[in-house]
N, C-alpha and C positions, 0 to 999 in steps of 0.2 A: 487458481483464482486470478481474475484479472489483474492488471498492472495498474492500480489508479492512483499511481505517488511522483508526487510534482517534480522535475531536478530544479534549474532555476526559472525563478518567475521574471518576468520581460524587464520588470525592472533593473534585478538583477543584473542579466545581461546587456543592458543598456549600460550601467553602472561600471562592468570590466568591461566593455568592451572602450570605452572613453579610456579607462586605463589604460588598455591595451596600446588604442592611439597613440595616448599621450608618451607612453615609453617609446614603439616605434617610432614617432616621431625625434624624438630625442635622440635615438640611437642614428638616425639617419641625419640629424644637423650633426651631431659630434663625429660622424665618418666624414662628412663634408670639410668641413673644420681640419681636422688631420689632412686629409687629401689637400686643401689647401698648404700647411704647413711642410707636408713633402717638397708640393710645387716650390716653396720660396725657402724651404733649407738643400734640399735636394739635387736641385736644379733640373729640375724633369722638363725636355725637350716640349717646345709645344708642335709636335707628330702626332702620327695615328696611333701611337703606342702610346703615349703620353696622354691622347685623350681617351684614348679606353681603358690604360688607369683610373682616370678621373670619374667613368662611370663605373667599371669596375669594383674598384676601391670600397667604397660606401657598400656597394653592395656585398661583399665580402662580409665585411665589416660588420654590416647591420644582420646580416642573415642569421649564425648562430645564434644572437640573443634574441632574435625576434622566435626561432622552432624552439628554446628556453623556455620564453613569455606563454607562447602556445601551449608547450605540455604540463604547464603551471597551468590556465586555465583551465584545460579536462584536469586536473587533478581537485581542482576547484571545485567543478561540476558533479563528478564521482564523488567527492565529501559530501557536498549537499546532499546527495542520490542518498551515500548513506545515515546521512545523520537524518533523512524524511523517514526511511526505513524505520530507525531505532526509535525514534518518538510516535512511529503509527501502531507500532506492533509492539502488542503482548507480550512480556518476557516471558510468561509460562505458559501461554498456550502456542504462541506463536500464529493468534489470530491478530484481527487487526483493534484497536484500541476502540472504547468507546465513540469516543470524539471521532479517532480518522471514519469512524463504520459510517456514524449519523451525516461525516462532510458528505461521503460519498452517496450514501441513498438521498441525500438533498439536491444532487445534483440533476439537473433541468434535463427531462426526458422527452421526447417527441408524444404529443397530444395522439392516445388511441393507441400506444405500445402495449400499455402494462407494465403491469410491476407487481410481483407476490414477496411476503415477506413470512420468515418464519423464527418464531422466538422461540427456544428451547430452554428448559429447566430442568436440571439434574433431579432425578427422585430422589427423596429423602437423604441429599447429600450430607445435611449436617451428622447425619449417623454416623456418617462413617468417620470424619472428622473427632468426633467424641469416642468415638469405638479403635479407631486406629492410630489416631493422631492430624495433623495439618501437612507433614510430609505426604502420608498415606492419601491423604486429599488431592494434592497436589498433581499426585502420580494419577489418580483417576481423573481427572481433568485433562490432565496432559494426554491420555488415553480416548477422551470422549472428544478432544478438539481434533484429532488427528482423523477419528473416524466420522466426521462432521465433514474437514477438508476433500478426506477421499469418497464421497458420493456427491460433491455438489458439480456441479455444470461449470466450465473453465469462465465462462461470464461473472459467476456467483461474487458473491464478497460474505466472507465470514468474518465478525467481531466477537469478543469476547463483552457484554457490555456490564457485566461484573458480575462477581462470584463465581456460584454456577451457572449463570445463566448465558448464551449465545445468541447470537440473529444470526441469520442468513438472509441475504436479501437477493432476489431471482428477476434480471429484470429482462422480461419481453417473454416469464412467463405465464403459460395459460392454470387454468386453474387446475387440469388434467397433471401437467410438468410437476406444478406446484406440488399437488399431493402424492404425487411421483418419489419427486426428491425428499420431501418428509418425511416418506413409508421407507423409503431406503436407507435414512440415516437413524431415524427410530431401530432399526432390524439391526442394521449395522454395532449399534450401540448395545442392543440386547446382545450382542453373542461376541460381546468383547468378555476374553478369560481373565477377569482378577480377582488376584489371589492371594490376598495382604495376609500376611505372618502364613504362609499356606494354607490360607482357610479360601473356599471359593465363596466370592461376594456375588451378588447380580447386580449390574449397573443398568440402569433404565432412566431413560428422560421422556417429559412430556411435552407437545409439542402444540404451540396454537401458531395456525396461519390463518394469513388475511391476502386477496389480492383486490385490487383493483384495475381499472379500464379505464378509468379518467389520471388527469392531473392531479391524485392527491397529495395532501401535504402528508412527508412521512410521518409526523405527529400524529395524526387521524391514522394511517396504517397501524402504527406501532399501537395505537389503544386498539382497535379493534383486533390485533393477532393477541396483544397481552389478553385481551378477554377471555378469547377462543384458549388459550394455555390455561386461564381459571377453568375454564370448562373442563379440558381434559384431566386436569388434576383432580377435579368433582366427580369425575367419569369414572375416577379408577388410577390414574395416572397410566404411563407407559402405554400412550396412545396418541394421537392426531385428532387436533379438530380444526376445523376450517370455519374460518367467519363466514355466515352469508351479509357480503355486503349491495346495496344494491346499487344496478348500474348507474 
């Protein structure tokens, strides 16, 4: 899956990095300061040694706590990293969050790429949930998201956007790709072994896609794949439909 999680925003680092200053700074008057009070308790010759103290000195001085200040900020940086992480993704599927899914398919595409989207829905997931329990749930989700991850294209973005339902969203795919990647994660999903209390269940989802070729807004995608997912659930479930949208 791609990388589309922010560390810090410009502000941010505008924000420490004035800190940063402002400590360097400090650190480099208060080495100044001491080097002076050497000069006049000390009695430091005014020589070439005595002046390369005086440059010296400060810089001594100010160095370690300036490489300090610095590995405070990446560790700064790295918390942000992870705390984007923990609020974008899924705790149980370990997809990415409703919200992060929809920041990122909003995101401004070049006019005449493309963009396909595919909304999947667990077949008759409440059965199993009333038949096994919400643990037993849990474990087939966590099951069906992993086999969703491993067929999609390293560009893809996967969300969980609740329940059992997923998006995938394919951008700069053709409509060929598109029912590519569907057909593969549909199969995928069919020939996953679960087998709550040892009993063997079938796991099957249905799948509506939609692409486009214009600028659309993902809102107008998203209704037009959730259609196509009515569709195939009409269909029979445990199948693919694809919107005809037109150019």
């Amino acid at each position: 899956m791609q990388d589309i999680l922010p560390r810090l925003t410009s502000r941010d680092r505008i924000r420490v990095a004035l800190r940063a200053g402002s400590v360097v700074a400090l650190c480099i008057a208060s080495s100044v300061f001491i080097t002076f009070l050497c000069y006049l308790f000390l009695d430091i010759p005014e020589t070439g040694l005595g002046y390369a103290m005086a440059v010296l000195l400060p810089l001594l001085l100010a160095t370690p706590i300036c490489l300090w200040l610095f590995a405070r900020i990446e560790q700064i940086n790295l918390a942000y990293g992870q705390l984007d992480v923990i609020a974008s993704t899924d705790w149980l599927t370990q997809c990415l969050t409703r919200r992060a899914f929809s920041s990122f398919a909003q995101k401004p595409r070049s006019s005449g790429q493309g963009c396909a989207l595919l909304v999947i829905d667990v077949d008759h997931f409440k059965r199993i949930n009333d038949q096994f329990g919400h643990d037993t749930g849990d474990v087939a989700l966590r099951l069906i998201a992993e086999a969703i991850r491993d067929n999609v294209r390293s560009v893809d973005a996967v969300g969980r956007l609740g329940g059992e339902e997923f998006g995938v969203l394919l951008p700069t795919a053709d409509h060929d790709q598109a029912a590519q990647v569907a057909e593969r994660i549909r199969v995928a999903i069919d020939a996953i072994e679960f087998a709550p209390s040892g009993q063997p269940y079938p796991l099957s989802v249905s799948i509506g896609a939609a692409r486009s070729v214009t600028t659309m807004h993902y809102e107008d995608l998203f209704r037009h794949a959730d259609q196509s997912l009515l569709d195939a659930k009409r269909a029979g479930r445990n199948r693919v439909c694809f919107a005809a949208i037109p150019a």
